[in-house]
KEROVEX-798964 format. One record per atom (N, C-alpha, C): residue number from 1; x, y, z. Coordinates in steps of 0.001 Angstrom, whole numbers, plus 500000, padded with zeros to 6 digits. Each point is the difference from the previous one (the first is absolute). Layout:
<ketors>
<ketor><num>NUM</num><xx>X</xx><yy>Y</yy><zz>Z</zz></ketor>
...
</ketors>
This chain:
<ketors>
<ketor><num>1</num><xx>829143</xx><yy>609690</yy><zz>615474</zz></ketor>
<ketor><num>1</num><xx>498968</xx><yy>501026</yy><zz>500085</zz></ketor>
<ketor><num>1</num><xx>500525</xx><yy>501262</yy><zz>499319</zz></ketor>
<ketor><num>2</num><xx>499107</xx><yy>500783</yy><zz>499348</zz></ketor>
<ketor><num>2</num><xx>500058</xx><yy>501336</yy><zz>499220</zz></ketor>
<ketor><num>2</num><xx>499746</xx><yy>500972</yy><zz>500918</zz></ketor>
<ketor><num>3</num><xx>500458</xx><yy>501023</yy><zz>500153</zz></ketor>
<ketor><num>3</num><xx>499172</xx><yy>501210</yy><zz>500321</zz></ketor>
<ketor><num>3</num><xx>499690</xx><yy>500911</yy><zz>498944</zz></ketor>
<ketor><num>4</num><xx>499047</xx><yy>500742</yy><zz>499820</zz></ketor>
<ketor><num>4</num><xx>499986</xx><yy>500678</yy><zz>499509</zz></ketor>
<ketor><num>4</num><xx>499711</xx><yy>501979</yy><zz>499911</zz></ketor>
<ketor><num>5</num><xx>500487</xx><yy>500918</yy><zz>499536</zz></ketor>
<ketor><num>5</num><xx>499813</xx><yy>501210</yy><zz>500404</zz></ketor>
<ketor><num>5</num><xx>499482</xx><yy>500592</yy><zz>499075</zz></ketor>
<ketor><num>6</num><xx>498901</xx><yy>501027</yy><zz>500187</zz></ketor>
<ketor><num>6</num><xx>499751</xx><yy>500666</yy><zz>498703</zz></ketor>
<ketor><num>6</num><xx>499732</xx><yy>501209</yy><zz>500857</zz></ketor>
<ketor><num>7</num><xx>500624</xx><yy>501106</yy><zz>499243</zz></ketor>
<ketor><num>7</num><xx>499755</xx><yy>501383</yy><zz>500113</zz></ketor>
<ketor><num>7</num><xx>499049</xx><yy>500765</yy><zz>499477</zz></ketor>
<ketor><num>8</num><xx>499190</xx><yy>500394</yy><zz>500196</zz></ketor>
<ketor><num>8</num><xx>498983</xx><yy>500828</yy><zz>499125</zz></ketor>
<ketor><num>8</num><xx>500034</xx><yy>501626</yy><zz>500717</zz></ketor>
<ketor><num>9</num><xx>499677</xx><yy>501111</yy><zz>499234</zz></ketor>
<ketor><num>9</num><xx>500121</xx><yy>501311</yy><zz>500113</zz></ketor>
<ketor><num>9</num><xx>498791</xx><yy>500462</yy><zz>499546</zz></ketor>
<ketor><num>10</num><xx>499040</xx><yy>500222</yy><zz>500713</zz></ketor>
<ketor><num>10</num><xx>498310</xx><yy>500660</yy><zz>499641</zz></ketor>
<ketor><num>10</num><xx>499857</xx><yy>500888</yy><zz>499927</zz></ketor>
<ketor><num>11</num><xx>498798</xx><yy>500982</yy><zz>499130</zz></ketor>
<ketor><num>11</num><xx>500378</xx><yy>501089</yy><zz>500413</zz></ketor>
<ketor><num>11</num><xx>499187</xx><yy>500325</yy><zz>500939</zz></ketor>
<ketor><num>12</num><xx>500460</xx><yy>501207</yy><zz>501001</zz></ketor>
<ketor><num>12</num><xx>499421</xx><yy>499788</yy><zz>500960</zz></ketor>
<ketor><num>12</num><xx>498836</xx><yy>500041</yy><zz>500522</zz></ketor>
<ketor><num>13</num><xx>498864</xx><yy>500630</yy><zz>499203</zz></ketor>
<ketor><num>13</num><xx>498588</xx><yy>500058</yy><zz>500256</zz></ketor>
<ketor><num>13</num><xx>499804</xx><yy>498527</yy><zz>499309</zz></ketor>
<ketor><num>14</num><xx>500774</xx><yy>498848</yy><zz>500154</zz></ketor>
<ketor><num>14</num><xx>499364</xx><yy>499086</yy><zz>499225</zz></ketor>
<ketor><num>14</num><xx>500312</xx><yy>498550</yy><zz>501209</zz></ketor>
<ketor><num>15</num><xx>500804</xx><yy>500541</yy><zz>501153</zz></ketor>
<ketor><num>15</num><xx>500684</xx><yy>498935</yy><zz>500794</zz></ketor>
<ketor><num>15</num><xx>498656</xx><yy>499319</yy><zz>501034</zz></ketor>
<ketor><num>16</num><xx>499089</xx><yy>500467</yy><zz>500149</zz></ketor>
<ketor><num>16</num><xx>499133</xx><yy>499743</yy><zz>500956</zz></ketor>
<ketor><num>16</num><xx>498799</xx><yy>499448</yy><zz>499330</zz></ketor>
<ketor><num>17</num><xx>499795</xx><yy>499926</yy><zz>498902</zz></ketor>
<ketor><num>17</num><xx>499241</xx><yy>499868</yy><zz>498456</zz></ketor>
<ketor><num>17</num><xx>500721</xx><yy>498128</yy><zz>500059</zz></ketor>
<ketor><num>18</num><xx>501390</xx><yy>499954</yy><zz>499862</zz></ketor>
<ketor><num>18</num><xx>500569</xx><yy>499058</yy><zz>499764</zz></ketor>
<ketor><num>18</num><xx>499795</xx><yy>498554</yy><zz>501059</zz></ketor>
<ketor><num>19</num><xx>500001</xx><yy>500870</yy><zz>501109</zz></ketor>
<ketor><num>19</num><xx>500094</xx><yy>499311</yy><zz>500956</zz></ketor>
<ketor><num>19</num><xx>498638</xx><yy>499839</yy><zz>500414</zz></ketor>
<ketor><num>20</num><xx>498990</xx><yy>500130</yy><zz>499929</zz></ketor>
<ketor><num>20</num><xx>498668</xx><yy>499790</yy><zz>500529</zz></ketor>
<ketor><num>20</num><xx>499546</xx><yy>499219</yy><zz>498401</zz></ketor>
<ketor><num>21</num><xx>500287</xx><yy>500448</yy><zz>499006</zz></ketor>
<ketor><num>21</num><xx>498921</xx><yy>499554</yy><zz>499200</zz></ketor>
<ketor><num>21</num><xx>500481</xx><yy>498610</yy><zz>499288</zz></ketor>
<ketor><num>22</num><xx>501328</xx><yy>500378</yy><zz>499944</zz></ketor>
<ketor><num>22</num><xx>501121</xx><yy>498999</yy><zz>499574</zz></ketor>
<ketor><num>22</num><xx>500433</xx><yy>498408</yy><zz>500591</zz></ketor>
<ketor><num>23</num><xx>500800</xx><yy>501126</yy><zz>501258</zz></ketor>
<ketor><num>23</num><xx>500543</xx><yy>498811</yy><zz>500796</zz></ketor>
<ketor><num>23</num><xx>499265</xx><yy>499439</yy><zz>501121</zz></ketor>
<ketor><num>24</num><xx>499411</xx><yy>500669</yy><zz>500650</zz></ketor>
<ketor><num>24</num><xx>498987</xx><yy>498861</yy><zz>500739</zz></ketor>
<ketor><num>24</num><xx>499301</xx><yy>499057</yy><zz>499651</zz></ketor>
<ketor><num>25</num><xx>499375</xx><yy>500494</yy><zz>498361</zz></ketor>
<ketor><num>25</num><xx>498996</xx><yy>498702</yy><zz>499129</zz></ketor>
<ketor><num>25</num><xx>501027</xx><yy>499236</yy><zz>499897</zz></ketor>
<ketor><num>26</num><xx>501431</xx><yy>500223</yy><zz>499620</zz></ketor>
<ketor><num>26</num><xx>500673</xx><yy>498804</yy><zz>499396</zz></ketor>
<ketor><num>26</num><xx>500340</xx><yy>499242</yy><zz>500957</zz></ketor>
<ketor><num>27</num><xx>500947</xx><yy>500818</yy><zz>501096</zz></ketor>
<ketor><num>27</num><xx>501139</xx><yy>498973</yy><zz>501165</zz></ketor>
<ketor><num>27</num><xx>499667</xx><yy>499051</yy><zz>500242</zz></ketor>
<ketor><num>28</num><xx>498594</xx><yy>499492</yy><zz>500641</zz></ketor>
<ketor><num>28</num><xx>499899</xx><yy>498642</yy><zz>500145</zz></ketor>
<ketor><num>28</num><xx>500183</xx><yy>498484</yy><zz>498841</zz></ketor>
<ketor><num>29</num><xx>499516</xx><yy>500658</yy><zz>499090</zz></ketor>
<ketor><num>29</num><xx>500028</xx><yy>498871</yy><zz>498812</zz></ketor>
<ketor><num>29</num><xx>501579</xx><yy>499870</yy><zz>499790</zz></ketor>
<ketor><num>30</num><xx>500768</xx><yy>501107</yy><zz>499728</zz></ketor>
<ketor><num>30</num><xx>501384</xx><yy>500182</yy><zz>499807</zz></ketor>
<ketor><num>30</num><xx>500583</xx><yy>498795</yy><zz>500900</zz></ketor>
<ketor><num>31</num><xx>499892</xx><yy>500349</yy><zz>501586</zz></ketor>
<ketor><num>31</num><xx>500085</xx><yy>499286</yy><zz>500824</zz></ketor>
<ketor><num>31</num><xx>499958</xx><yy>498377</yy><zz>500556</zz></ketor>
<ketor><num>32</num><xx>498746</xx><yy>499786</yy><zz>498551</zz></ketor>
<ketor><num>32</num><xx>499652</xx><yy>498798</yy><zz>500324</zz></ketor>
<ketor><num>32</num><xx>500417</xx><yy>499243</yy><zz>498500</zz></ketor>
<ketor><num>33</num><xx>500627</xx><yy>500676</yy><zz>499201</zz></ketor>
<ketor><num>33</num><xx>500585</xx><yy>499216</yy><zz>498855</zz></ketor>
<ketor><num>33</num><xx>501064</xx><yy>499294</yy><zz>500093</zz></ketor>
<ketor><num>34</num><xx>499770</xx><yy>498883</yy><zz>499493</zz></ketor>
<ketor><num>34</num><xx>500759</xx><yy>498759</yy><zz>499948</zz></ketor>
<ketor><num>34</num><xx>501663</xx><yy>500584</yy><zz>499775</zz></ketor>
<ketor><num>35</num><xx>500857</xx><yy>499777</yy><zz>501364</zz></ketor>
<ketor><num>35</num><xx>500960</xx><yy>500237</yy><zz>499814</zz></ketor>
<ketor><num>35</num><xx>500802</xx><yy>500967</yy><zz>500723</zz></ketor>
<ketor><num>36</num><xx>499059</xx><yy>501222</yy><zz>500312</zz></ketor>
<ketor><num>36</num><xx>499905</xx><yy>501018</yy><zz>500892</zz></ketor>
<ketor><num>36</num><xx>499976</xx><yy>499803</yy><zz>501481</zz></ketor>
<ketor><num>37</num><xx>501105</xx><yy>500253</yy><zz>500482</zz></ketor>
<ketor><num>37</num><xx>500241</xx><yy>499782</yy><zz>501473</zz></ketor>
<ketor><num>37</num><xx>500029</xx><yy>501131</yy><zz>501006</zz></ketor>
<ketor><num>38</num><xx>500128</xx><yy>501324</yy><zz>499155</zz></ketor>
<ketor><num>38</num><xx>499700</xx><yy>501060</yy><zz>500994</zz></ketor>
<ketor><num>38</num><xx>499474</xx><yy>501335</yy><zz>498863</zz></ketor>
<ketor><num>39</num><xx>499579</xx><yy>501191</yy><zz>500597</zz></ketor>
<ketor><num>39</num><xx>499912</xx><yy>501161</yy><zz>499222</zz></ketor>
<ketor><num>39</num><xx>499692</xx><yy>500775</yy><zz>500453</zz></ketor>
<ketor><num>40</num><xx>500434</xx><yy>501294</yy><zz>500064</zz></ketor>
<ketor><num>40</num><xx>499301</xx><yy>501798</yy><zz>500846</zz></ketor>
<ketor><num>40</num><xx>500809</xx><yy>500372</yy><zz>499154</zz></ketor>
<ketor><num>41</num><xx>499148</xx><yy>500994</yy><zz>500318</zz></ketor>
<ketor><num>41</num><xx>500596</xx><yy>501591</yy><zz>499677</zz></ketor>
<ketor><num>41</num><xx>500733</xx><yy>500955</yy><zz>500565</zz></ketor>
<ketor><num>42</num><xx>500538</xx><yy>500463</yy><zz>499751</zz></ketor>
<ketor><num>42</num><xx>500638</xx><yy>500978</yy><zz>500716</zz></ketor>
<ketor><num>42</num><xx>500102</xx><yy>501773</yy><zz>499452</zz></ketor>
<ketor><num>43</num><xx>500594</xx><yy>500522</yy><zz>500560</zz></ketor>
<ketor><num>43</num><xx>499937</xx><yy>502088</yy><zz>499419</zz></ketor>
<ketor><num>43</num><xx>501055</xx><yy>500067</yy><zz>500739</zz></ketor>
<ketor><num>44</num><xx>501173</xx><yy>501029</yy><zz>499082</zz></ketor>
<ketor><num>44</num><xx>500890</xx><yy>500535</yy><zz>500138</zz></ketor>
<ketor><num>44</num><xx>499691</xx><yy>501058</yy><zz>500901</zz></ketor>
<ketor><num>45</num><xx>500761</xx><yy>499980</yy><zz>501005</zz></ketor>
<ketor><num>45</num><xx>499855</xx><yy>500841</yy><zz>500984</zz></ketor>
<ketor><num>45</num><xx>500368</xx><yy>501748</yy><zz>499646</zz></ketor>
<ketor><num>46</num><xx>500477</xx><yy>500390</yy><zz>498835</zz></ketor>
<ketor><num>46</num><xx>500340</xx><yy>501093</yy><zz>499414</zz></ketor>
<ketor><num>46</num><xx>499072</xx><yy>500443</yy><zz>499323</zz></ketor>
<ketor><num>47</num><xx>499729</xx><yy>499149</yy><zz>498555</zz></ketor>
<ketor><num>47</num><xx>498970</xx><yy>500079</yy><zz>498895</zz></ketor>
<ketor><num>47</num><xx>498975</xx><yy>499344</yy><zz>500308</zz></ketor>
<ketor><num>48</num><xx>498614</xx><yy>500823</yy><zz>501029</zz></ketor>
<ketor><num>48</num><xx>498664</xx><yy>498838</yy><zz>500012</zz></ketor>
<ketor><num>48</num><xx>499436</xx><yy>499409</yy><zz>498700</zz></ketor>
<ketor><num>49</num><xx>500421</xx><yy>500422</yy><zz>498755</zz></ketor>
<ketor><num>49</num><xx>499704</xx><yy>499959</yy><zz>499097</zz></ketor>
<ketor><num>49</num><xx>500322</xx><yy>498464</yy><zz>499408</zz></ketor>
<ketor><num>50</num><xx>501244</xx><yy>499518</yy><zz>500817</zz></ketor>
<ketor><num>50</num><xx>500820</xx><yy>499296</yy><zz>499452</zz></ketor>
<ketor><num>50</num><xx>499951</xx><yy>498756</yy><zz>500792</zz></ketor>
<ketor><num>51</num><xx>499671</xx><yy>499133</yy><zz>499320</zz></ketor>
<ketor><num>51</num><xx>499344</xx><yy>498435</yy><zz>500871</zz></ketor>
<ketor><num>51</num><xx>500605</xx><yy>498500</yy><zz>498986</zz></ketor>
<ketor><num>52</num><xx>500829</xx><yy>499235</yy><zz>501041</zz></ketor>
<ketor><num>52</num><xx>500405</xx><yy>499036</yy><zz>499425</zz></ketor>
<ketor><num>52</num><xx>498888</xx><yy>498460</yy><zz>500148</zz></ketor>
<ketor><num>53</num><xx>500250</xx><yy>498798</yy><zz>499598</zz></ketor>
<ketor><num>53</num><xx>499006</xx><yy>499114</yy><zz>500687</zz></ketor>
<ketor><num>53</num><xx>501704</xx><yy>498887</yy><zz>499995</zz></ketor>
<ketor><num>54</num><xx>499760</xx><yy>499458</yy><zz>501237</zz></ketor>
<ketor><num>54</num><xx>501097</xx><yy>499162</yy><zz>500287</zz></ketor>
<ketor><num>54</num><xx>498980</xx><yy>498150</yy><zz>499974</zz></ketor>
<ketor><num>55</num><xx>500626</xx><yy>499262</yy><zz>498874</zz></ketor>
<ketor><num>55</num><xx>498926</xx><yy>498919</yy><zz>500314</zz></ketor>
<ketor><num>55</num><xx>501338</xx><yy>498765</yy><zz>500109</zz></ketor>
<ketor><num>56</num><xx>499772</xx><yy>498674</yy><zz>500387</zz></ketor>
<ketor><num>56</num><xx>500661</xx><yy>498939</yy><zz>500305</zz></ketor>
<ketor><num>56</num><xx>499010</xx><yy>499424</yy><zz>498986</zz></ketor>
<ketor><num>57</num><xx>501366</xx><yy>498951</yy><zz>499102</zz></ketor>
<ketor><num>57</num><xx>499139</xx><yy>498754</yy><zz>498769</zz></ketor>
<ketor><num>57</num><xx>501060</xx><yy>498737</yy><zz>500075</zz></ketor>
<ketor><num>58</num><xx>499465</xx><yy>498952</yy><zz>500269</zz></ketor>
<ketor><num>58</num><xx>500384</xx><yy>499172</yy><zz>500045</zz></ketor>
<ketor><num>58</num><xx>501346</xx><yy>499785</yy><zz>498769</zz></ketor>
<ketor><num>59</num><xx>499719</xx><yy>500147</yy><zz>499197</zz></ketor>
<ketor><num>59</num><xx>500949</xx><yy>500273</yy><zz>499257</zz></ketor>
<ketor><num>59</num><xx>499325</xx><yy>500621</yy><zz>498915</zz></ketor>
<ketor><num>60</num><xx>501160</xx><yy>500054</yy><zz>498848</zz></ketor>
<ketor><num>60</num><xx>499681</xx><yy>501251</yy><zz>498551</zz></ketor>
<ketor><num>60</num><xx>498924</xx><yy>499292</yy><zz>498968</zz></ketor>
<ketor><num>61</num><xx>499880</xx><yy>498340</yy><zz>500084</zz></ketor>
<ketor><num>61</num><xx>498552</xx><yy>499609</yy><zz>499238</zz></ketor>
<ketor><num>61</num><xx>498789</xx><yy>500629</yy><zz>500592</zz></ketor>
<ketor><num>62</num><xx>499787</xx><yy>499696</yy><zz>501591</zz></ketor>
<ketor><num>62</num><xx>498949</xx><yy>501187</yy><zz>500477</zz></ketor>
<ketor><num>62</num><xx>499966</xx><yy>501430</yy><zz>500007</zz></ketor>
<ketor><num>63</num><xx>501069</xx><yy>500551</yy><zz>500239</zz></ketor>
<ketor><num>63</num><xx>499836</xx><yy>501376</yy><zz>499670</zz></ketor>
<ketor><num>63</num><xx>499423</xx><yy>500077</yy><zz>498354</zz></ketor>
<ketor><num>64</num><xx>500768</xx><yy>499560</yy><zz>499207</zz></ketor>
<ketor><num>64</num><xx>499509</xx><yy>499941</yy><zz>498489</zz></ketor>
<ketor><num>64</num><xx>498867</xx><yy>499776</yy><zz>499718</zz></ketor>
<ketor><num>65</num><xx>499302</xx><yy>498987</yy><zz>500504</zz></ketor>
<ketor><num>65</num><xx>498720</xx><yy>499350</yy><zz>500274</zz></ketor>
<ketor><num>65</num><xx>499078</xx><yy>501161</yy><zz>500261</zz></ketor>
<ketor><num>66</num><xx>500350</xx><yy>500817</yy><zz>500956</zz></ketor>
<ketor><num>66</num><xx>499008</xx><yy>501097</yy><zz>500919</zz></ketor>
<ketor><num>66</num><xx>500096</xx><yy>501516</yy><zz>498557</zz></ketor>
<ketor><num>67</num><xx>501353</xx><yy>499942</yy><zz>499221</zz></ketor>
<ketor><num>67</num><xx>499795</xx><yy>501012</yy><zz>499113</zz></ketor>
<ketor><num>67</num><xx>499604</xx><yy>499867</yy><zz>499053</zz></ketor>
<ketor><num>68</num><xx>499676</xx><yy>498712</yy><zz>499531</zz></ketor>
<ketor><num>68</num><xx>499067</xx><yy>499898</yy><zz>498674</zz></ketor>
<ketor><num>68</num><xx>498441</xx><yy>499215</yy><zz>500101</zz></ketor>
<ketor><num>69</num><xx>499744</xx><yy>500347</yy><zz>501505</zz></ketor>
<ketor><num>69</num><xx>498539</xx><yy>499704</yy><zz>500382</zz></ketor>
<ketor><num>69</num><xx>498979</xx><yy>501364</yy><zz>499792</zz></ketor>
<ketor><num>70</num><xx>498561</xx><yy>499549</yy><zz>500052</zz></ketor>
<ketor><num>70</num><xx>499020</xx><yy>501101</yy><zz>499388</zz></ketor>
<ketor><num>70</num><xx>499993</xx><yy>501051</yy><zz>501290</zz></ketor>
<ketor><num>71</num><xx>500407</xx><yy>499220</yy><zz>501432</zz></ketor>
<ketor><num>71</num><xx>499974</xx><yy>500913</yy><zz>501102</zz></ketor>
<ketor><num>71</num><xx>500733</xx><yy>501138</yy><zz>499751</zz></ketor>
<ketor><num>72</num><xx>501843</xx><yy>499207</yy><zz>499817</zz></ketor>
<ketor><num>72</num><xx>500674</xx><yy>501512</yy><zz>499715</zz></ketor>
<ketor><num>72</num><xx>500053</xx><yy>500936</yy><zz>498663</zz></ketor>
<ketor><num>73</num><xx>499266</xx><yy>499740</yy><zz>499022</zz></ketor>
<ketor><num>73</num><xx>499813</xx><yy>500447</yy><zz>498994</zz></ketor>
<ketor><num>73</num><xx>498681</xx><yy>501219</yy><zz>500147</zz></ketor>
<ketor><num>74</num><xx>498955</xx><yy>499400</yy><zz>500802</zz></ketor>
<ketor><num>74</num><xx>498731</xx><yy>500452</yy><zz>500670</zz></ketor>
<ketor><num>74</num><xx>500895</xx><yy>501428</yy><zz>500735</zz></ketor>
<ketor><num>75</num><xx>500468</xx><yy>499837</yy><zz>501016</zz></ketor>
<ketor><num>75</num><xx>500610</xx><yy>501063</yy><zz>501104</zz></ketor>
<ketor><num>75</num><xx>500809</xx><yy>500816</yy><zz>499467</zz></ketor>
<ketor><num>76</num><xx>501154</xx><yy>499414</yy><zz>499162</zz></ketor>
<ketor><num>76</num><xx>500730</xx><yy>500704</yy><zz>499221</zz></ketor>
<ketor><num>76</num><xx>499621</xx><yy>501149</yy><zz>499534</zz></ketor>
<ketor><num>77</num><xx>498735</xx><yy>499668</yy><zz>498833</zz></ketor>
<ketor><num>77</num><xx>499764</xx><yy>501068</yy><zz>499249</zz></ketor>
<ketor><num>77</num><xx>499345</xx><yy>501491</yy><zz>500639</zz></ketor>
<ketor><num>78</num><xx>499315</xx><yy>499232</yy><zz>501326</zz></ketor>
<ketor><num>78</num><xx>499551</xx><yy>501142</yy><zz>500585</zz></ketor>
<ketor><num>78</num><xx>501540</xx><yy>500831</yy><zz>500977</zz></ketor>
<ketor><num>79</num><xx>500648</xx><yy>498930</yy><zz>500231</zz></ketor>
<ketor><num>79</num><xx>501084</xx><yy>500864</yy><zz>500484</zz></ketor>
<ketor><num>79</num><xx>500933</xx><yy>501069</yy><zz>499446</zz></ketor>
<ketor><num>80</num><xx>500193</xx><yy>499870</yy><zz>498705</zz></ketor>
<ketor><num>80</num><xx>501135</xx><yy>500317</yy><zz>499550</zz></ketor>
<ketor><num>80</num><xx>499407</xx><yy>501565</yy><zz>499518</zz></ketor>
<ketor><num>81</num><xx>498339</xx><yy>499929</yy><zz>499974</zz></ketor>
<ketor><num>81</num><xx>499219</xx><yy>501375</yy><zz>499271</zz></ketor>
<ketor><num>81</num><xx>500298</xx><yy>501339</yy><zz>500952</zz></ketor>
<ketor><num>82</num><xx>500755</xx><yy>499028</yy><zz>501230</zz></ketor>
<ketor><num>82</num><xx>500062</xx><yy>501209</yy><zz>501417</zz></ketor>
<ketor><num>82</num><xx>501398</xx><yy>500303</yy><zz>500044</zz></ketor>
<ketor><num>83</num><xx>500890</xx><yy>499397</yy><zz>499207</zz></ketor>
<ketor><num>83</num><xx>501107</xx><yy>500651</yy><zz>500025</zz></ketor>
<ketor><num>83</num><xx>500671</xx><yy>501664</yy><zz>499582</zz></ketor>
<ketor><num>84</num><xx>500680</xx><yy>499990</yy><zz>500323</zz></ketor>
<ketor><num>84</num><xx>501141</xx><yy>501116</yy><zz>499629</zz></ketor>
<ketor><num>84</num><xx>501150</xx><yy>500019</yy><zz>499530</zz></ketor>
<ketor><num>85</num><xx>500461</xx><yy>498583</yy><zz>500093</zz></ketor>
<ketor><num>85</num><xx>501662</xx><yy>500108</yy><zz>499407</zz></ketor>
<ketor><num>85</num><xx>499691</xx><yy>498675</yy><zz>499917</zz></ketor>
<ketor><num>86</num><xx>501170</xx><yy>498949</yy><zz>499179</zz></ketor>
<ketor><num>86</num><xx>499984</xx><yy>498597</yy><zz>499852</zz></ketor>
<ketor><num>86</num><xx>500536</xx><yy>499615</yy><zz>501062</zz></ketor>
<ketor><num>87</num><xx>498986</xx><yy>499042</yy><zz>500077</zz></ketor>
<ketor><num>87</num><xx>500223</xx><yy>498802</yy><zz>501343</zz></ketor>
<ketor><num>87</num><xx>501561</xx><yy>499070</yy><zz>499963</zz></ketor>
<ketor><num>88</num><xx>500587</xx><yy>499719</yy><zz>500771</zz></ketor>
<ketor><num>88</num><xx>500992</xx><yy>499495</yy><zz>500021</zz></ketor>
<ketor><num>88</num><xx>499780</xx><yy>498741</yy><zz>501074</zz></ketor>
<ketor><num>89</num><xx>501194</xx><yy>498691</yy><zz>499596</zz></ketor>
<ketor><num>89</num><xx>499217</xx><yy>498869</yy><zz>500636</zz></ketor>
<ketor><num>89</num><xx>501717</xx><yy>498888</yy><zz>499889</zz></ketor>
<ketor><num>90</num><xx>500044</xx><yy>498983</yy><zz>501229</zz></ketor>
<ketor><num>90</num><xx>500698</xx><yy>499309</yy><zz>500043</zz></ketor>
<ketor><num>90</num><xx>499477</xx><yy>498744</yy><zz>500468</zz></ketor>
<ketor><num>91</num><xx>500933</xx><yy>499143</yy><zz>499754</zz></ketor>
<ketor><num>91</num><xx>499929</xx><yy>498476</yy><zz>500487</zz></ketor>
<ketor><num>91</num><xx>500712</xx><yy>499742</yy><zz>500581</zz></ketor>
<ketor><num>92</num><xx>500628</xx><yy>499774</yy><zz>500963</zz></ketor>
<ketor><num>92</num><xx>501198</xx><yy>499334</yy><zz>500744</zz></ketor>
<ketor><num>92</num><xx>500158</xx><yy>498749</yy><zz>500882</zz></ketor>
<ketor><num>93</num><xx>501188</xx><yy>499379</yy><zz>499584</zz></ketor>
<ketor><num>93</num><xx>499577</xx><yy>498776</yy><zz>501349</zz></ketor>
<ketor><num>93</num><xx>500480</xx><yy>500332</yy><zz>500746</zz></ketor>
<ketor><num>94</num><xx>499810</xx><yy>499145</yy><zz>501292</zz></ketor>
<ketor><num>94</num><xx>500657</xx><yy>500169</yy><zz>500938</zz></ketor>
<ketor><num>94</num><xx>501223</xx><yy>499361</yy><zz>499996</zz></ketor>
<ketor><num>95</num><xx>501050</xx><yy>500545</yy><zz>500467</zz></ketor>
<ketor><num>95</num><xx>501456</xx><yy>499445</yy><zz>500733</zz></ketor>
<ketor><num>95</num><xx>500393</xx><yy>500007</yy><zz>501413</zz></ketor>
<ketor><num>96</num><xx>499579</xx><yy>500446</yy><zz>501044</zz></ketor>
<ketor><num>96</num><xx>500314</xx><yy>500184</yy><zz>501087</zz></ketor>
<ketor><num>96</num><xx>498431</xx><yy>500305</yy><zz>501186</zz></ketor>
<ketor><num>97</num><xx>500034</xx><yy>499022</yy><zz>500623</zz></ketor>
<ketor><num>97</num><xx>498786</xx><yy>500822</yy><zz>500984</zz></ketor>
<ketor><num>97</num><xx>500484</xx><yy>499274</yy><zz>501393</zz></ketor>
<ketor><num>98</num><xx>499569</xx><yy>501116</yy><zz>501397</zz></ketor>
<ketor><num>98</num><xx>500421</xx><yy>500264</yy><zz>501041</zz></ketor>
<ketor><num>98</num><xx>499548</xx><yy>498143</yy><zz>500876</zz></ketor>
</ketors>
């Protein structure tokens, strides 16, 4: 399994814009793409501005799968128009869990 992290930095008259118009239309479909085992959002408890999305992928063909689909290409473009700084983003596997 993948996890994955992406950081995004909005600006800030644009975070509530993002999240109502954005991410509520999308999360479920996100959710329900082949491969996708978990996903939320989250906000930096410092910068409200500043919101990561933490998702679980079966592995990196599905994650890959989910980034060159019309969904995330669709969301993307509206996402990225709300930024402020470049988004930053990881993949990691897991090695250790409790």
């Amino acid at each position: 399994m993948i996890k994955r992290i992406v950081k995004m930095t909005f600006r800030e008259e644009e975070v509530d814009k993002f999240i109502s118009e954005v991410f509520d239309h999308s999360k479920q479909k996100i959710r329900a793409f082949p491969g996708c085992r978990h996903m939320e959002l989250l906000r930096d408890i410092r910068q409200p501005n500043v919101l990561f999305t933490l998702s679980y992928w079966e592995d990196e063909t599905a994650l890959n799968n989910y980034r060159h689909s019309a969904l995330f290409a669709e969301t993307w473009v509206k996402t990225r128009a709300l930024f402020s700084d470049k988004p930053q983003a990881w993949s990691l596997e897991i090695l250790d869990t409790p």
